[in-house]
C-alpha positions in Angstrom: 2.0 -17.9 17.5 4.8 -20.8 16.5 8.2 -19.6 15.5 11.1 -21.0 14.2 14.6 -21.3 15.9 18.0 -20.9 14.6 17.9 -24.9 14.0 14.7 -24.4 12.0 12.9 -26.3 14.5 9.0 -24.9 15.2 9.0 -23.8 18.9 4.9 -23.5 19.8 5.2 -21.0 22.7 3.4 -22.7 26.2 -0.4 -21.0 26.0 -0.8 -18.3 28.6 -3.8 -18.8 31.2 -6.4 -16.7 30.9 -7.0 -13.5 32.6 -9.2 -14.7 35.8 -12.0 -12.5 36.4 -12.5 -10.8 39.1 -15.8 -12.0 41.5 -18.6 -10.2 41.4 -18.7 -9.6 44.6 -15.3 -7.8 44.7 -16.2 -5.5 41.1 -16.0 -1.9 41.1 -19.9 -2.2 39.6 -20.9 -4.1 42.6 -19.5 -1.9 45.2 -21.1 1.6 43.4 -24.6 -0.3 43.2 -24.5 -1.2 46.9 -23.0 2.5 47.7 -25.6 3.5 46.2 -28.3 1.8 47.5 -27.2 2.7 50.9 -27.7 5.8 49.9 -31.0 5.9 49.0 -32.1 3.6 51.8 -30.6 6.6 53.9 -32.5 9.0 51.9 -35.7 7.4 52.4 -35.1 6.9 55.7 -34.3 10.1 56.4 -37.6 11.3 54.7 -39.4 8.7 56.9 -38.1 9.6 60.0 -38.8 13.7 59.4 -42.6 12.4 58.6 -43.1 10.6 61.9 -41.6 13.5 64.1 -43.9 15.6 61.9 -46.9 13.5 62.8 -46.3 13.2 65.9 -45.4 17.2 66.3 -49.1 17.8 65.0 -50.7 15.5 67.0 -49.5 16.5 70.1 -50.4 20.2 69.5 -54.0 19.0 68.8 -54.3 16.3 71.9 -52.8 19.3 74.0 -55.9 21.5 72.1 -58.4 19.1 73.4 -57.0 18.5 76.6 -57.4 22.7 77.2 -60.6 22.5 75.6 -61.6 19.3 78.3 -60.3 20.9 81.2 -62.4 24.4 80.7 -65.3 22.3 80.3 -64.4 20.5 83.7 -64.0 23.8 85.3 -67.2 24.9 84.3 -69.2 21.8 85.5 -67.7 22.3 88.7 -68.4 25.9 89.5 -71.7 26.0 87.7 -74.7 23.7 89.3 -76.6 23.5 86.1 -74.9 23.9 83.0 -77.9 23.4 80.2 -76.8 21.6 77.4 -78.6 23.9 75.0 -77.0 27.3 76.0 -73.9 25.2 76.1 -74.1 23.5 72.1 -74.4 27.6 71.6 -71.2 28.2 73.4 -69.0 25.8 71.9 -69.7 26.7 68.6 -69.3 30.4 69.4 -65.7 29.7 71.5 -63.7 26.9 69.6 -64.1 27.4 66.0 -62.6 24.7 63.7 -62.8 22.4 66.4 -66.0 19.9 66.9 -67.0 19.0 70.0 -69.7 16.3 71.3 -71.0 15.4 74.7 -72.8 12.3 75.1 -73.9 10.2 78.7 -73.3 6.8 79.5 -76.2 5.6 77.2 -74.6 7.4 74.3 -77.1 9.8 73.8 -75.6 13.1 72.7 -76.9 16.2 74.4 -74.5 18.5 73.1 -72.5 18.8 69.4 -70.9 22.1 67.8 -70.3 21.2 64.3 -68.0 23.8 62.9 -65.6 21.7 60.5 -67.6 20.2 57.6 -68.1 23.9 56.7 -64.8 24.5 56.6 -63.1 24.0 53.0 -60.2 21.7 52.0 -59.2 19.4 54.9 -59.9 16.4 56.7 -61.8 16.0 60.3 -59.5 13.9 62.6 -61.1 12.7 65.6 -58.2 14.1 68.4 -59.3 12.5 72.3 -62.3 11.6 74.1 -62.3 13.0 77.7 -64.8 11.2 80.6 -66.3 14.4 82.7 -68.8 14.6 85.2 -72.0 16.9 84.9 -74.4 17.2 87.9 -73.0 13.4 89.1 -73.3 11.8 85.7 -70.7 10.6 83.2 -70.4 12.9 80.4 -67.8 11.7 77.6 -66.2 14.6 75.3 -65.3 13.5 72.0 -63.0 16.4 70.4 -62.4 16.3 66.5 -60.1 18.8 64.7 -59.5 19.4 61.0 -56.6 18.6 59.2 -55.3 21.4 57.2 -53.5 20.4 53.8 -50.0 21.2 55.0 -50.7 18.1 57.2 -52.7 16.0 54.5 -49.1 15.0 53.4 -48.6 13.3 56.3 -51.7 11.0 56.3 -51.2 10.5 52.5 -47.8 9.7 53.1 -49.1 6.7 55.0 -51.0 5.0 52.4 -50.9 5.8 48.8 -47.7 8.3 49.2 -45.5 5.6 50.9 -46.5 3.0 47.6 -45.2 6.0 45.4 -42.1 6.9 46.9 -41.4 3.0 46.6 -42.2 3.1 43.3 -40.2 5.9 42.6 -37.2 4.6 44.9 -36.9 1.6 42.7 -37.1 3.5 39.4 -34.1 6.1 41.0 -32.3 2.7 42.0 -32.6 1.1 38.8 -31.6 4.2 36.7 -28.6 4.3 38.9 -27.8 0.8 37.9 -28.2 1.3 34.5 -26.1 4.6 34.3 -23.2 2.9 36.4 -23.7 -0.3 34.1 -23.0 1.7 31.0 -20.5 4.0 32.3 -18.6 0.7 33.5 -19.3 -0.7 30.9 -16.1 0.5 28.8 -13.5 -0.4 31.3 -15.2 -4.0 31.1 -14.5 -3.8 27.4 -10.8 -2.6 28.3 -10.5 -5.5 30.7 -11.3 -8.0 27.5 -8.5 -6.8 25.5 -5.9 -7.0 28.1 -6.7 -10.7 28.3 -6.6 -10.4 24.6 -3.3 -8.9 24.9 -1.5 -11.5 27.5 -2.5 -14.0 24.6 -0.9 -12.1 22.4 -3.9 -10.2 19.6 -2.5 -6.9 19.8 -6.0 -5.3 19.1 -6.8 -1.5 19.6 -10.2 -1.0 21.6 -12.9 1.6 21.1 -15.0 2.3 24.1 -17.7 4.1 21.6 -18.5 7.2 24.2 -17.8 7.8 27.5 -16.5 10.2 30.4 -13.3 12.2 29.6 -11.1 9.7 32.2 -12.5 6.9 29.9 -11.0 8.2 26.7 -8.0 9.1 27.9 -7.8 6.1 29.6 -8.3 4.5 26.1 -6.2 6.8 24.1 -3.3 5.5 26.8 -3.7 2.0 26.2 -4.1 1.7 22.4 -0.8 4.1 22.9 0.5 1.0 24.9 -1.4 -1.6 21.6 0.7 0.4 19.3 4.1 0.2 21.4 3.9 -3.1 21.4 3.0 -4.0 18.1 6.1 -1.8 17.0 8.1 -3.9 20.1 7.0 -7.2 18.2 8.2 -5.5 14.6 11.3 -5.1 15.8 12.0 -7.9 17.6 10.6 -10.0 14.3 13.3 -8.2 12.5 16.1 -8.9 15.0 15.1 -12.6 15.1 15.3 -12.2 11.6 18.7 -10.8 11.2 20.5 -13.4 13.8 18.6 -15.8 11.8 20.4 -14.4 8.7 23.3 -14.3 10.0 24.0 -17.4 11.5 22.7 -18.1 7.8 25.4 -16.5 6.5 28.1 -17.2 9.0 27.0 -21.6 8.1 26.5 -20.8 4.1 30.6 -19.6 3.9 31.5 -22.7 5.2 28.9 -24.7 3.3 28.9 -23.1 -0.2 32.2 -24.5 -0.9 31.8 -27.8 0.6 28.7 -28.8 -1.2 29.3 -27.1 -4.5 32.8 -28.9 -5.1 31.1 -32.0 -5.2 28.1 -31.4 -6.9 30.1 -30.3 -9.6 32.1 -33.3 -9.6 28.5 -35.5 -9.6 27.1 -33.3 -12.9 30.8 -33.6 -14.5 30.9 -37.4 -14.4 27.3 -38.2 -15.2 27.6 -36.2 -18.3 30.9 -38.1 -19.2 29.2 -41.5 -18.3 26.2 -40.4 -20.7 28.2 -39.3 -23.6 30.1 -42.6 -23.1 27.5 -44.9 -22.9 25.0 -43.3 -25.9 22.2 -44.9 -26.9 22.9 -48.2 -26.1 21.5 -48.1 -22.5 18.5 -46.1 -22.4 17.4 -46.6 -18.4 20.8 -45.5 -17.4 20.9 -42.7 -20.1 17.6 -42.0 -18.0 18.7 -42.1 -14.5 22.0 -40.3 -15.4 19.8 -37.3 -16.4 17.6 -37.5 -13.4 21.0 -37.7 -11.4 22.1 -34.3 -13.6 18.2 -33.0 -12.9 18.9 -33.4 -8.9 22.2 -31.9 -9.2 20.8 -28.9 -11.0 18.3 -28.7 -8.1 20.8 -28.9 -5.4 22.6 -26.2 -7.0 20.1 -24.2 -7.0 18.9 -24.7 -3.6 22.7 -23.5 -2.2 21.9 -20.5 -4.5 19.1 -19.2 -3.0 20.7 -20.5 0.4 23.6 -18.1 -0.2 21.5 -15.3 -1.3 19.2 -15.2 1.5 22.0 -15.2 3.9 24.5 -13.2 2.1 24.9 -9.3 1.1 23.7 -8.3 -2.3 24.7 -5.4 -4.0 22.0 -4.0 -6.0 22.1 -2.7 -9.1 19.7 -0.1 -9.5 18.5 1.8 -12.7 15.5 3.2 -14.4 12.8 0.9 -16.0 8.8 0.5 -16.8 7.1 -1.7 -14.6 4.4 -3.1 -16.9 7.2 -4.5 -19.8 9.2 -6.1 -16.9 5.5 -8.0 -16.0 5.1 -9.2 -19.2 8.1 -10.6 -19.9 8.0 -12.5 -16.5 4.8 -13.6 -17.7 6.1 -14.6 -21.1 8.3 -17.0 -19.2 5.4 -18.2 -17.4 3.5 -19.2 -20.6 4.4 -22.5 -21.7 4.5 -23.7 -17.8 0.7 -22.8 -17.5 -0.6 -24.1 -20.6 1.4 -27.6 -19.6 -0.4 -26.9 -15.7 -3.9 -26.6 -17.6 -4.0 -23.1 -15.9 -5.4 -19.7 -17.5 -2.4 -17.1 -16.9 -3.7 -14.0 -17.5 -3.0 -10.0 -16.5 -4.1 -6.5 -15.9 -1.8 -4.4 -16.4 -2.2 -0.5 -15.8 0.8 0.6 -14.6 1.7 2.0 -18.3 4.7 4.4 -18.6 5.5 4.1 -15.0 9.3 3.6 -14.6 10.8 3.2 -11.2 14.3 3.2 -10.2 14.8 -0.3 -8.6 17.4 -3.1 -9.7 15.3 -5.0 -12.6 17.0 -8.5 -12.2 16.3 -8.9 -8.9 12.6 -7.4 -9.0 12.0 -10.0 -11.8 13.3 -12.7 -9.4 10.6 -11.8 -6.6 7.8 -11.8 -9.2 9.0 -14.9 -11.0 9.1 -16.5 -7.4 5.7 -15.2 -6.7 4.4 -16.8 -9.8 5.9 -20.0 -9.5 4.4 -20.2 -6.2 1.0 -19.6 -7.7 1.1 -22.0 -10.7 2.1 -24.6 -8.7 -0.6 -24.2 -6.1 -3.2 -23.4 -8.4 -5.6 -26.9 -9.5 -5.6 -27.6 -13.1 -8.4 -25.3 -14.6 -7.3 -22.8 -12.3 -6.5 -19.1 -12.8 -3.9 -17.0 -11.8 -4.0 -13.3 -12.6 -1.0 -10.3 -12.3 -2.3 -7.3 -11.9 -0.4 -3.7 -11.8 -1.8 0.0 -10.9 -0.2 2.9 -9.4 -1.2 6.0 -6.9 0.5 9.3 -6.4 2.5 8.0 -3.9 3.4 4.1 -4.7 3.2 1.4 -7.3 1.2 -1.9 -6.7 1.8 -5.2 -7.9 -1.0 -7.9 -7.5 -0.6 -11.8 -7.9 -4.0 -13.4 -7.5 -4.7 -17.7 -8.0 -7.4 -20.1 -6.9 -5.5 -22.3 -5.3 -6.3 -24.0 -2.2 -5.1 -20.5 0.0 -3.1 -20.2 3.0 -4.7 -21.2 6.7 -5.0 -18.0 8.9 -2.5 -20.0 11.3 0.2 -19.7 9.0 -0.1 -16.5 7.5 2.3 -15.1 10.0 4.7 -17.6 9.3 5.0 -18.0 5.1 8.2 -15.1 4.7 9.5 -17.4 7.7 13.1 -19.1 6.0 12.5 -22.8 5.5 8.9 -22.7 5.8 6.1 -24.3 3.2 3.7 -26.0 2.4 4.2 -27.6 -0.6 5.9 -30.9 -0.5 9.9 -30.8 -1.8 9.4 -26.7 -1.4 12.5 -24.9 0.3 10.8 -22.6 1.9 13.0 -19.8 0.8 11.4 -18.3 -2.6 9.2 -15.6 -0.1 12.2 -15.2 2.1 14.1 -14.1 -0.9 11.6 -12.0 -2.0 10.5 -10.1 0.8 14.5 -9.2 1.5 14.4 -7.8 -2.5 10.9 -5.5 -1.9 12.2 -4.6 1.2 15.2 -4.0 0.6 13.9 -1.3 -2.6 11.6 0.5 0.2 8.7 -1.2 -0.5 6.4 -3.9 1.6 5.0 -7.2 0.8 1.6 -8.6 2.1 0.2 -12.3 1.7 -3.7 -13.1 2.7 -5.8 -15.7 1.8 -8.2 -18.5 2.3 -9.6 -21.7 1.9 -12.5 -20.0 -0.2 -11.0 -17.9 -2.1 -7.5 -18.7 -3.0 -4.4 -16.4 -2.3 -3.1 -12.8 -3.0 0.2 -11.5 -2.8 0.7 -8.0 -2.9 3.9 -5.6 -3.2 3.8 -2.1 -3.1 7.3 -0.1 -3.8 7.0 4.0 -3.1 7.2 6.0 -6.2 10.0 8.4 -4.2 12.9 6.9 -3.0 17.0 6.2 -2.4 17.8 2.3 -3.3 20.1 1.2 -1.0 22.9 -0.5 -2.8 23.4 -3.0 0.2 21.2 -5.2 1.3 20.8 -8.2 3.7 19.0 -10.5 1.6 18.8 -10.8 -2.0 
């Protein structure tokens, strides 16, 4: 935002750099999503590592099954001279229940099965060892299978279809996680935003919409901090103002009296040298009263000099706003009908009478208004509204002019500042320093589009102070 020095010289303050972000390597999002997924990798591990011992436990107790069942079958080839396969399909069956055992010779040709398991419900038949045996001289090969109870189906389903659904589901965790973090983050990215806002100088409150209890009060402290600062700016606005001011002041007692003697002595000759001269020379009768036109103008332009830089004591007493409007619209009349512009109000403020100083009030609105017919096109309209509340009066000046960029709005009640070619850039000065200075506040907006507003409001309840800085 540009301001203006004591000289009246626009000082553009050097642009800040912008906030660098940080990498995304080194975010706080980055780290929890990788903390996380370590986490889970450890989970899953951890669930694969139990399954293999698990496996593995089971298996052993069933090889070490077959291996008992293998080496009473040895024993009893070796003590008996002819162990008939028939008696012995009978045995098997009747000693190792759940447990299926086949003999077969080198030729594969079994002579000997017990089939015990597919009898059995739920389950699944696991073929455990196959054991090579001798019987009377010949190879004999035991195959032994055992059944699966469904405690242990987990295991084997955990191999195949169970593993591609705890993937599934590991990703789904993982990317639930993600999203949770994401929008719990989420606000403090927000908050990050407006603290770059804020080193370029947009005071702007934030609202994080939701979020954890540390993440409100974390945004309840810094729109605390937003409104500190905004009143920090205020009042550092106002101070810049008063120095402003009074060097003003201190330069317009040295001035006044400088430029006023001869200006005086300019208007005083040029109306002797008219009245001398008559009618017999009309271009210098013509340029004398331009000369008197200036001097009128420069008079005026120490005036408001010396009133914005000056004390003014205010003379307050009891009036009705709407008949002071009017008759500042009265005078207002001829100049808009010469303008080509419709001049026009809406007044509703009737019966309200405010205690304020009426001569300088009409001074701000009469400023206000000249500023508006001489922005407004021909064909133009410029409106001056009025209404009241229970706690304040409002006063509304409307035109169609071209507006006021956004760039500048800060910088219109700046002393010296305008727009409008030959203006002084001290008619808004004056008149903010007369609303506020009667407890009230003045706001300009406006726009390319749709012209300019100008609006004061004065409380309905308060002490005048009978000094004031600015008149």
């Amino acid at each position: 935002m540009a301001r203006r020095s004591e000289k009246g010289t626009v000082e553009t303050p050097q642009p800040v750099p912008p906030v660098i972000g940080v990498p995304w390597y080194r975010s706080l999002f980055f780290r929890v999503v990788i903390l996380c997924t370590v986490l889970l990798f450890c989970l899953f591990a951890s669930v694969i590592v139990i399954t293999r011992h698990f496996v593995q436990e089971t298996l052993r107790q069933m090889e070490s099954r077959a291996m008992d069942i293998a080496h009473s079958l040895e024993i009893r080839f070796e003590e008996e001279d002819d162990v008939g396969y028939d008696t012995l399909e009978t045995e098997l069956m009747d000693l190792y229940k759940g447990v299926d055992i086949k003999l077969d010779d080198a030729e594969g040709t079994t002579h000997a099965a017990s089939f015990t398991l597919q009898h059995l419900p739920g389950g699944a038949i696991e073929r455990v060892a196959r054991v090579p045996m001798i019987n009377k001289e010949r190879p004999v090969l035991m195959t032994v299978s055992m059944i699966v109870q469904p405690q242990t189906e987990i295991v084997r389903a955990f191999r195949n279809r169970y593993m591609v659904i705890l993937m599934v589901v590991f990703i789904l965790d993982l990317a639930l996680m993600i999203y949770f973090i994401a929008k719990a983050l989420r606000p403090l990215g927000r908050l990050s935003e407006k603290c770059a806002a804020i080193s370029r100088g947009h005071l702007e409150a934030v609202s994080t919409r939701g979020g954890s209890g540390e993440i409100l009060a974390l945004e309840k402290t810094f729109n605390d901090m937003v409104d500190s600062l905004r009143e920090k700016e205020i009042m550092e606005g106002k101070l810049r103002q008063a120095q402003r001011l009074s060097a003003l002041g201190n330069l317009a007692a040295g001035i006044a009296h400088d430029i006023r003697n001869p200006l005086n002595a300019i208007k005083l000759l040029s109306c002797h040298a008219q009245d001398s001269l008559g009618d017999e020379n009309p271009l210098a009768e013509k340029s004398l009263h331009t000369i008197r036109d200036e001097v009128d103008r420069l008079e005026d332009i120490v005036s408001n000099f010396l009133s914005l830089a000056q004390e003014t004591e205010l003379k307050p007493e009891y009036f009705e706003v709407d008949i002071l409007l009017e008759e500042c619209l009265h005078l207002f009349k001829q100049d808009a009908a010469f303008r080509n512009i419709h001049l026009s109000s809406d007044l509703n403020a009737r019966g309200l009478v405010l205690y304020l100083d009426p001569k300088q009030w009409k001074r701000a609105i009469l400023n206000i208004l000249l500023n508006a017919l001489e922005s407004c096109p021909a064909g133009g309209r410029v409106r001056l509204l009025s209404r009241s509340t229970d706690t304040e009066c409002e006063i509304e000046i409307r035109d169609d002019g071209p507006g006021i960029p956004k760039e500048t709005l800060e910088q219109v009640f700046d002393p010296y500042f305008t727009t409008k070619p030959g203006g002084t850039g001290l008619g808004l000065s004056i008149t903010r320093g007369i609303v506020e200075g009667h407890g009230g506040s003045i706001d300009v907006t406006g726009s390319r589009d749709w012209g300019c507003q100008v609006l004061i409001k004065v409380p309905l309840h308060h002490s005048v102070n009978t000094k004031k800085t600015t008149a």
